[in-house]
C-alpha positions as CSV (number, residue, x, y, z in Angstrom):
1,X,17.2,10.4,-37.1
2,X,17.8,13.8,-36.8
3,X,16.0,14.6,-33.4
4,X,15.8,17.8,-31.4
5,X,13.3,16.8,-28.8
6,X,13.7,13.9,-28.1
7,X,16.6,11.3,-27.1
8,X,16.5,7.8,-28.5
9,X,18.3,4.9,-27.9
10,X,18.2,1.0,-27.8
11,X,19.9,-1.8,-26.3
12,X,19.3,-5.5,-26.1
13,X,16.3,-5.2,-27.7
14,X,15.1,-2.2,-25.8
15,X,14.2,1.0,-27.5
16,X,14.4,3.7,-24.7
17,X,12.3,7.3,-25.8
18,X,12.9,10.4,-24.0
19,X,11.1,13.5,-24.4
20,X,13.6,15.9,-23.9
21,X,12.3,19.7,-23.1
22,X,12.7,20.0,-19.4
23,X,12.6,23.6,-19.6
24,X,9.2,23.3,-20.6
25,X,8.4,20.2,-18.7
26,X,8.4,17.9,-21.5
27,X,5.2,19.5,-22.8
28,X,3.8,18.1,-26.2
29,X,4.3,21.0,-29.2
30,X,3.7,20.0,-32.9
31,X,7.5,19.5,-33.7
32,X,7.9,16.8,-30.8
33,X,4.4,15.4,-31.4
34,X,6.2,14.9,-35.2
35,X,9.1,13.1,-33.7
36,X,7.3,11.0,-31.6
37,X,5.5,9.7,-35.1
38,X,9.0,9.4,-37.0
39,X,10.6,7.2,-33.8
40,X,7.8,5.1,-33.1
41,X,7.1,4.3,-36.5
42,X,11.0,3.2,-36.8
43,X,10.5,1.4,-33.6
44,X,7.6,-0.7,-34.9
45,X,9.8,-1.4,-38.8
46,X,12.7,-2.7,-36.6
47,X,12.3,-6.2,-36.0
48,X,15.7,-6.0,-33.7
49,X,13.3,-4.0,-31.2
50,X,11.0,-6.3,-28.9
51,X,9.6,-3.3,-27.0
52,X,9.7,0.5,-25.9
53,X,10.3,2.1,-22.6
54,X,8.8,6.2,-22.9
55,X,9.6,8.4,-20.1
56,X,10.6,12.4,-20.0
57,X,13.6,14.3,-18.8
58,X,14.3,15.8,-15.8
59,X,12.9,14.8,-12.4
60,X,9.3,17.1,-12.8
61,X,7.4,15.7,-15.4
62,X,6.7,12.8,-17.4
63,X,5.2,15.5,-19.6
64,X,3.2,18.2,-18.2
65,X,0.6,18.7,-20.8
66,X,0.5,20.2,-24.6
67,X,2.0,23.9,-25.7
68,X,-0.9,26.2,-24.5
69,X,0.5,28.4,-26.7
70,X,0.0,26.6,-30.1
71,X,-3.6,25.7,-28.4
72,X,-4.6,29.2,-27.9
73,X,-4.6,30.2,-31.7
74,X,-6.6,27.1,-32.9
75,X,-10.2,27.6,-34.1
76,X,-13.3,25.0,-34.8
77,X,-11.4,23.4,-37.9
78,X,-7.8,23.7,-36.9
79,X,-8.7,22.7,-33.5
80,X,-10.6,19.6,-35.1
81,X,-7.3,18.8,-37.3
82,X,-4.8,19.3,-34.1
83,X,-6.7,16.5,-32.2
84,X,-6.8,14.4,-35.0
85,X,-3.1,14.6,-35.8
86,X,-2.2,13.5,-32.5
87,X,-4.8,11.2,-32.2
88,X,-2.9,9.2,-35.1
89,X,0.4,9.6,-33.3
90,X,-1.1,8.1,-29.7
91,X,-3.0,5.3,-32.0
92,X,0.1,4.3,-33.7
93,X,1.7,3.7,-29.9
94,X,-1.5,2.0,-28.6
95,X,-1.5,-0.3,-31.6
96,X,2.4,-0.8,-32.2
97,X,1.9,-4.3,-31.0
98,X,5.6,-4.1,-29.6
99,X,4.8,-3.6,-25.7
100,X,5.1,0.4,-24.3
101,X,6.0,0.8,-20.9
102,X,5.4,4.2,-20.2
103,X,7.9,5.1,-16.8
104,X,6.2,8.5,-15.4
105,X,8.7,10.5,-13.5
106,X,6.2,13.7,-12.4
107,X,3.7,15.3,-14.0
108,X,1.5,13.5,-16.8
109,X,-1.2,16.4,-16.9
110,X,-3.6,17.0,-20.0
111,X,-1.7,15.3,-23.6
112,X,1.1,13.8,-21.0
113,X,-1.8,11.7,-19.3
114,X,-2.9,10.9,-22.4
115,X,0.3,9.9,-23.7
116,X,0.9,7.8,-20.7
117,X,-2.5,5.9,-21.4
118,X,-1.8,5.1,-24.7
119,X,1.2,3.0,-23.8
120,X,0.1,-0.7,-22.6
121,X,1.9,-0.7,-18.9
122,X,2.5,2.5,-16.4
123,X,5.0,2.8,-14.1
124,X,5.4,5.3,-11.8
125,X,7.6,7.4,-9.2
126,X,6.0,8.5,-5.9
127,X,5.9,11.7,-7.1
128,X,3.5,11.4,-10.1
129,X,0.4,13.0,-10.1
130,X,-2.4,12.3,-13.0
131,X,-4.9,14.6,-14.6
132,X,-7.0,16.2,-17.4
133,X,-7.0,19.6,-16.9
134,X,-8.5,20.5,-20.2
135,X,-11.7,22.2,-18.9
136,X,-9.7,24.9,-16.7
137,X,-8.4,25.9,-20.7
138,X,-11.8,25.8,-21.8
139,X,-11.6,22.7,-23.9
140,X,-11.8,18.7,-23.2
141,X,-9.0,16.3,-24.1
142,X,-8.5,15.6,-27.9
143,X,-5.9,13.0,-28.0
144,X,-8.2,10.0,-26.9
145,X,-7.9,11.0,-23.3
146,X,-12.0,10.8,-22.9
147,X,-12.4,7.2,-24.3
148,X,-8.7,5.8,-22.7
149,X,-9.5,6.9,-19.6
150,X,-13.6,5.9,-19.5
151,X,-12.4,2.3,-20.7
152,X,-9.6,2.0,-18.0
153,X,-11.3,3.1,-15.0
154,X,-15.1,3.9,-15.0
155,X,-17.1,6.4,-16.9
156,X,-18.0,8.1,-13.8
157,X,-14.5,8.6,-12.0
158,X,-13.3,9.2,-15.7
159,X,-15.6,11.9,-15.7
160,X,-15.2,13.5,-12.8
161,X,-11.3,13.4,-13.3
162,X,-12.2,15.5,-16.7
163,X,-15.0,17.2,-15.6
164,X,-12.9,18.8,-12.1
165,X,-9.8,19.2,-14.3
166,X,-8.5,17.8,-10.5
167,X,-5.4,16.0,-10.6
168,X,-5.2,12.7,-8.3
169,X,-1.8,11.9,-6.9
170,X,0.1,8.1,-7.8
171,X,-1.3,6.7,-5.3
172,X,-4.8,6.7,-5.8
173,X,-3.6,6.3,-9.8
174,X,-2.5,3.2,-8.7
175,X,-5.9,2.1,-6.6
176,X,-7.7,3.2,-10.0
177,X,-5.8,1.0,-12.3
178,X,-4.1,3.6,-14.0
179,X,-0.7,2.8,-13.1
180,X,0.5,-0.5,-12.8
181,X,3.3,0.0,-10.1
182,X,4.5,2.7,-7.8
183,X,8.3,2.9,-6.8
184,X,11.0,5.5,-5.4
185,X,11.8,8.0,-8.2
186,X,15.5,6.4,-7.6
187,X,13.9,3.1,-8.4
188,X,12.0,4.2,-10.9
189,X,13.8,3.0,-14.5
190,X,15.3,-0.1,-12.3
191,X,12.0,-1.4,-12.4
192,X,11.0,-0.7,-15.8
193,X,14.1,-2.4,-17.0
194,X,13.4,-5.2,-15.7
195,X,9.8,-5.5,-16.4
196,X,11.1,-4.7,-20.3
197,X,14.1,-7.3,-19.9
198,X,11.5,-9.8,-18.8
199,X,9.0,-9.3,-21.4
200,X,11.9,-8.9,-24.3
201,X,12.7,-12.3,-23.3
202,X,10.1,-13.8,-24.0
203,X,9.0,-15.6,-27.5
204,X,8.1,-12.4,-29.3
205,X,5.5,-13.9,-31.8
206,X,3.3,-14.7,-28.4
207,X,4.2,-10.9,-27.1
208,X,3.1,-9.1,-30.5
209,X,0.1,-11.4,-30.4
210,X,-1.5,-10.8,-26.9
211,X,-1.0,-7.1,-26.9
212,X,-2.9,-7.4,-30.3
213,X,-5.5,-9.7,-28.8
214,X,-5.9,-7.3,-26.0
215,X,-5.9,-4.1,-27.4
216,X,-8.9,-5.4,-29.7
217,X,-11.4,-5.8,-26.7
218,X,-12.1,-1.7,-27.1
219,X,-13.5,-2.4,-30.1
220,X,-15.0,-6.0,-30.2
221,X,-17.8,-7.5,-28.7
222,X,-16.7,-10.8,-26.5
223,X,-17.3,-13.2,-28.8
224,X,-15.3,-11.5,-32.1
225,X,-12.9,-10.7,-29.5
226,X,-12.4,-14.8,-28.8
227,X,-12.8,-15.6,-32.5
228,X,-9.6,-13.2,-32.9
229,X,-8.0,-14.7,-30.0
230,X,-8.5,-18.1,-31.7
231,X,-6.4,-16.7,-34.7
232,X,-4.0,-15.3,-33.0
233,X,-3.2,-18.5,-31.3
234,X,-3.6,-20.4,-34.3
235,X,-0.4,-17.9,-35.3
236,X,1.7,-18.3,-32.2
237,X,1.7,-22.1,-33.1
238,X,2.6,-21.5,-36.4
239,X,5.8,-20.0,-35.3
240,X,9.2,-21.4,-34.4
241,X,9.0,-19.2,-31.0
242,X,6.1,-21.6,-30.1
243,X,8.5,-25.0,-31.1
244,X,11.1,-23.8,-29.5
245,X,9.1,-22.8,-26.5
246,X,7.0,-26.5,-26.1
247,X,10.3,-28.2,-27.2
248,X,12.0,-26.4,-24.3
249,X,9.5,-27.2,-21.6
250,X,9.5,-31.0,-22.7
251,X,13.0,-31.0,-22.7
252,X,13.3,-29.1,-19.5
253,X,15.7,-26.3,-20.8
254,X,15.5,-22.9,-20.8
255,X,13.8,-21.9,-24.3
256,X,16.1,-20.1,-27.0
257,X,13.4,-17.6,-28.6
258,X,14.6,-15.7,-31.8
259,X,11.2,-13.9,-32.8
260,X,10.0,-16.2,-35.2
């Protein structure tokens, strides 16, 4: 892939996605909005990748927010096809299956927030701070950030988070349940590793399956929500991950997974 903002890698499994314009504080514009799209729709075709770690460059920001200056010459329909396109690039993260682990290092203001609540586990240095600071432009987030953030927290500190435009420092993230852990910045990609090395090891069938099964509950009620659970179980056992895995524990060995 020919990439100019962004630096991808993978190892062991691992995919690794760095937004790379420190400059700019790793702020979303339309090209690197398109190469998020073109590398996370790789990541989800590669069946060698178990899972995706997103960060950004530099020590700053995660990613500080969109290009205001792309924002300031949209209009009513532009500015309606804008949100949309990257509603379709954060859907396709949210929905990968594959686990995201977002590791904020800084700043996730405005899309950056957004991004970070589209992946399914946050991790954060102690010098991340959180916000939507849409309204202080004059508009509201457009890339899901009103319903992530509503469903993750509460509608009311969701909207006064939106409504202030105030951001809220990693520490009162974390007692919100937006981020999952909060560690030294020195610490930072030590721990997502080895959250990601303990996931990718794992029978990969039963990984794809639960963030499925819980990703759905935004949009089902509880009970289609268990029926889909049902089926997705009724999957897991009708993989080899799942023999291997109840062999293994019978046998008292350590399983031998290979994503099938």
């Amino acid at each position: 892939m020919d990439l100019k903002n962004l630096i991808y890698s993978k190892t062991d499994g691992i995919a690794t996605v760095t937004i790379n314009r420190p400059e700019k504080l790793n702020a979303l514009n339309s090209e690197t909005m398109t190469e998020l799209h073109t590398v996370f729709t790789a990541i989800k075709k590669d069946d060698a990748i178990n899972l995706a770690i997103l960060t950004g460059a530099g020590e700053k920001a995660f990613v500080a927010g969109a290009d205001i200056a792309e924002l300031n010459k949209l209009n009513v329909i532009s500015g309606k096809e804008f949100a949309e396109k990257g509603q379709v690039v954060f859907d396709l993260i949210e929905n990968l299956e594959k686990p995201v682990i977002a590791a904020v290092n800084g700043f996730a203001l405005g899309g950056g927030c957004e991004l970070a609540l589209a992946c399914h586990i946050r991790i954060a240095s102690e010098n991340a701070k959180f916000g939507q600071p849409e309204v202080n432009l004059g508009v509201i987030p457009g890339y899901g950030g009103t319903q992530r953030l509503a469903r993750l927290i509460n509608k009311g500190r969701a909207l006064e988070m939106i409504l202030t435009g105030d951001m809220v420092n990693v520490h009162e993230a974390y007692r919100l349940g937006i981020v999952n852990y909060v560690v030294p910045q020195n610490e930072l990609m030590e721990k997502v590793n080895k959250i990601a090395s303990k996931i990718s090891s794992k029978g990969q069938v039963a990984i794809r399956m639960a963030v499925k099964a819980v990703v759905s509950t935004e949009e089902l009620s509880q009970q289609a929500g268990q029926n889909f659970e049902a089926s997705l179980f009724g999957v897991c056992c009708g993989s080899e991950d799942f023999k291997e895995g109840t062999s293994a524990f019978l046998e008292k060995r350590k399983p031998k997974f290979e994503g099938k």
